[in-house]
ChimeraX commands (.cxc) that place a marker at each C-alpha (Angstrom):
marker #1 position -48.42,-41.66,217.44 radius 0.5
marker #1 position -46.19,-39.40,220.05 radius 0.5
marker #1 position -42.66,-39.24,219.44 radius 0.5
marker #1 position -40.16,-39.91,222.24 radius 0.5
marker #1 position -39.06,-37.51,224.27 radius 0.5
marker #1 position -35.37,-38.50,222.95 radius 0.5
marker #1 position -36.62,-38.43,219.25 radius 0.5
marker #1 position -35.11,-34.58,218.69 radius 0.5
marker #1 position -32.41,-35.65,220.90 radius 0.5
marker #1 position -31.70,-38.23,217.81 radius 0.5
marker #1 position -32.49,-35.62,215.02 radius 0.5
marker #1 position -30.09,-33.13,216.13 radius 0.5
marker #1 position -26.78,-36.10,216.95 radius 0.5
marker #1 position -27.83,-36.68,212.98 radius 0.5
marker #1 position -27.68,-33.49,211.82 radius 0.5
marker #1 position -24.94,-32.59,213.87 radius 0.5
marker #1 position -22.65,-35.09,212.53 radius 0.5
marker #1 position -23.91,-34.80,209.02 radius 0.5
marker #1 position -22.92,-30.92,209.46 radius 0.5
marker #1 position -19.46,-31.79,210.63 radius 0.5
marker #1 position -18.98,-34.68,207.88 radius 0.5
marker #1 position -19.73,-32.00,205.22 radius 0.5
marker #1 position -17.57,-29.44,207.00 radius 0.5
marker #1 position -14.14,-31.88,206.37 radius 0.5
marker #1 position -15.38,-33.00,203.22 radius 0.5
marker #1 position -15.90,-28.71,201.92 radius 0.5
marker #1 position -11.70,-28.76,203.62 radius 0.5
marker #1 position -10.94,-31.20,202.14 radius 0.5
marker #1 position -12.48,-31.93,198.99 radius 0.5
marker #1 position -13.82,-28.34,198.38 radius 0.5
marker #1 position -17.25,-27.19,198.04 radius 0.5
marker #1 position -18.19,-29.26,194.87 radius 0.5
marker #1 position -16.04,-32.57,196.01 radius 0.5
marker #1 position -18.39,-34.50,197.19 radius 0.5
marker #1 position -18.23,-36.67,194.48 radius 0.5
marker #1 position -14.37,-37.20,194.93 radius 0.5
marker #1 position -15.40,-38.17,199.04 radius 0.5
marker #1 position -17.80,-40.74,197.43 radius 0.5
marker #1 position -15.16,-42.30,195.53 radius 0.5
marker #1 position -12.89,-42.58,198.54 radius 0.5
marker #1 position -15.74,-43.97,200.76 radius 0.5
marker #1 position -16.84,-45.99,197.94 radius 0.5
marker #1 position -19.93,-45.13,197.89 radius 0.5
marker #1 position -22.31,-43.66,195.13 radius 0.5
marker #1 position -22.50,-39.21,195.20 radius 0.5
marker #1 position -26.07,-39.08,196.20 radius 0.5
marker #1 position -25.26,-42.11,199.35 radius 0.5
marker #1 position -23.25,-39.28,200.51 radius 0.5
marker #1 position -25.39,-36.67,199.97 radius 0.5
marker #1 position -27.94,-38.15,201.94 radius 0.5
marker #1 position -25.72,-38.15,204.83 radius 0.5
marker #1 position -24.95,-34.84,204.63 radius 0.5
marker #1 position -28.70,-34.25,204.58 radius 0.5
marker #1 position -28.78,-35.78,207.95 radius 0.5
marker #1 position -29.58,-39.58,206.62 radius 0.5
marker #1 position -28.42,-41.84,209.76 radius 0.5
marker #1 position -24.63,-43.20,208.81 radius 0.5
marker #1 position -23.54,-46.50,209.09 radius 0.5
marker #1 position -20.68,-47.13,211.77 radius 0.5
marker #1 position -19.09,-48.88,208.66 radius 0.5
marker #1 position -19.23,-46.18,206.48 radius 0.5
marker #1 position -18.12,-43.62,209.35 radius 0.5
marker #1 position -15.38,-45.97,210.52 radius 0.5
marker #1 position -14.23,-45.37,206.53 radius 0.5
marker #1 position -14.80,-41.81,206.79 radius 0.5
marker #1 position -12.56,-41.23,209.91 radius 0.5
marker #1 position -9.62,-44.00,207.81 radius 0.5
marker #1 position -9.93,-41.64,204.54 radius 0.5
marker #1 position -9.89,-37.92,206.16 radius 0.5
marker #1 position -8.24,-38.68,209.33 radius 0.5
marker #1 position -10.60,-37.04,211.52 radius 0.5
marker #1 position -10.39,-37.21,214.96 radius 0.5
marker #1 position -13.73,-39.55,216.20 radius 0.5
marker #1 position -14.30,-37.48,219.05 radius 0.5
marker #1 position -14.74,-34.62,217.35 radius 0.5
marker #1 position -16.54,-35.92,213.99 radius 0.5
marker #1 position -18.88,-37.61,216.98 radius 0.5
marker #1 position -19.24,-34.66,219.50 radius 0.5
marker #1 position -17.82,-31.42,218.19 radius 0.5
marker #1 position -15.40,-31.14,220.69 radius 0.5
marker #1 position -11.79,-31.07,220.38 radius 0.5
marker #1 position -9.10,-31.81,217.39 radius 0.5
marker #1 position -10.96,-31.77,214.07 radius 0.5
marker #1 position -8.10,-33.81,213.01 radius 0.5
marker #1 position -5.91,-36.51,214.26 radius 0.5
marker #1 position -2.50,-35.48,215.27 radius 0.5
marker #1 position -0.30,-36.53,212.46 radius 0.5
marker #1 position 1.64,-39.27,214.31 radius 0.5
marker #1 position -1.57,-41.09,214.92 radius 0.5
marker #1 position -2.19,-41.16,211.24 radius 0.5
marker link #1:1,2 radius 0.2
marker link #1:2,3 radius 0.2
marker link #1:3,4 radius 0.2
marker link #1:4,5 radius 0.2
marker link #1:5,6 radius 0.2
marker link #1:6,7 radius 0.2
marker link #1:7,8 radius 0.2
marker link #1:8,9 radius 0.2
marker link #1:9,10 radius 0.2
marker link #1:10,11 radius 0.2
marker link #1:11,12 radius 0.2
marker link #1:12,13 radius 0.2
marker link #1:13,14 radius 0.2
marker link #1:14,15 radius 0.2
marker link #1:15,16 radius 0.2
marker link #1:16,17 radius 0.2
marker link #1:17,18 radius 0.2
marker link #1:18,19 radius 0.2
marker link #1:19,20 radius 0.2
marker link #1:20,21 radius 0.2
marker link #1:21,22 radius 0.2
marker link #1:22,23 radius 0.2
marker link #1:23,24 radius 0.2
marker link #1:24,25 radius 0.2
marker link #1:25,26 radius 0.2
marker link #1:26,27 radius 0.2
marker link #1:27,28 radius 0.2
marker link #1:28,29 radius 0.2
marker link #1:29,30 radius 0.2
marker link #1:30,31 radius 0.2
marker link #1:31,32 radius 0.2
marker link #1:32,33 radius 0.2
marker link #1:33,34 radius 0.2
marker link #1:34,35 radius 0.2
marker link #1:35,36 radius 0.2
marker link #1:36,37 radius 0.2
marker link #1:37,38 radius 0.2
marker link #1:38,39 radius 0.2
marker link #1:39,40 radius 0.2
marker link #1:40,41 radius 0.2
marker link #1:41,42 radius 0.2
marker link #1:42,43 radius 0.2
marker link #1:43,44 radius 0.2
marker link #1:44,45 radius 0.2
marker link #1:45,46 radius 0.2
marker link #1:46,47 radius 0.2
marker link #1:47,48 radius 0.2
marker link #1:48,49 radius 0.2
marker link #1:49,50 radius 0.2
marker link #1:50,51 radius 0.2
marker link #1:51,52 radius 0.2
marker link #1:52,53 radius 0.2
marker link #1:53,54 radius 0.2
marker link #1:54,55 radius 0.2
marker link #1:55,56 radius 0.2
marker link #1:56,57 radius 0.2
marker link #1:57,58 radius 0.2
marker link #1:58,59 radius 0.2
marker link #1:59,60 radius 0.2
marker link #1:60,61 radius 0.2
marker link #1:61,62 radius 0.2
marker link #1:62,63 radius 0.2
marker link #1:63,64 radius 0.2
marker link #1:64,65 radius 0.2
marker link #1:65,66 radius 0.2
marker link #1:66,67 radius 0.2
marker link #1:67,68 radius 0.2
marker link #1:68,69 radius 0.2
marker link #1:69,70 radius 0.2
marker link #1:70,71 radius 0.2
marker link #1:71,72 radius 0.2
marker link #1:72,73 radius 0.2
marker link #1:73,74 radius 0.2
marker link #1:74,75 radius 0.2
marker link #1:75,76 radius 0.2
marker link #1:76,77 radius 0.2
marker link #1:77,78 radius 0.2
marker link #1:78,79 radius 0.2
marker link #1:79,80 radius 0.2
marker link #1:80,81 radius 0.2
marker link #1:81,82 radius 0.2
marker link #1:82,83 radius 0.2
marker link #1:83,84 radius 0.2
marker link #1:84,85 radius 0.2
marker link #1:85,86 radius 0.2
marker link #1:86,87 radius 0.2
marker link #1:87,88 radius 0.2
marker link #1:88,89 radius 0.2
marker link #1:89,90 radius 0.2
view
């Protein structure tokens, strides 16, 4: 079965986002905190794990994400811009 031509296109948004949702979380939470992100999110430690692995993210669960760390979408989405919000937007 041949993948899609867009099929890496897909692997790399994925781990592209799962390598900017583990950069705020090693910020924020330090290196080891990903167990105090999965308690925020509520979600279980390895749940978030796997999304730092490059597991596909719910919109729910990044919608969360963005709520708890205040990251700016656009960025946490593209890797362009703010990595943050501005602080009168939070």
């Amino acid at each position: 079965m041949a993948l899609s031509p867009h099929h890496s296109d897909w692997q790399t948004i994925r781990s592209d986002l799962a390598r900017r949702v583990r950069e705020i979380r090693e910020e924020l939470y330090g290196e080891n905190g990903g167990p105090l992100l999965a308690g925020a999110l509520g979600l279980p430690f390895r749940t978030v794990l796997n999304y730092e692995d490059g597991c596909a993210i719910p919109a729910e669960v990044i919608l969360r994400f963005i709520e708890v760390t205040h990251a700016n979408p656009h960025w946490l989405l593209t890797g362009r811009g703010e990595r943050y919000l501005p602080k009168n937007r939070q």
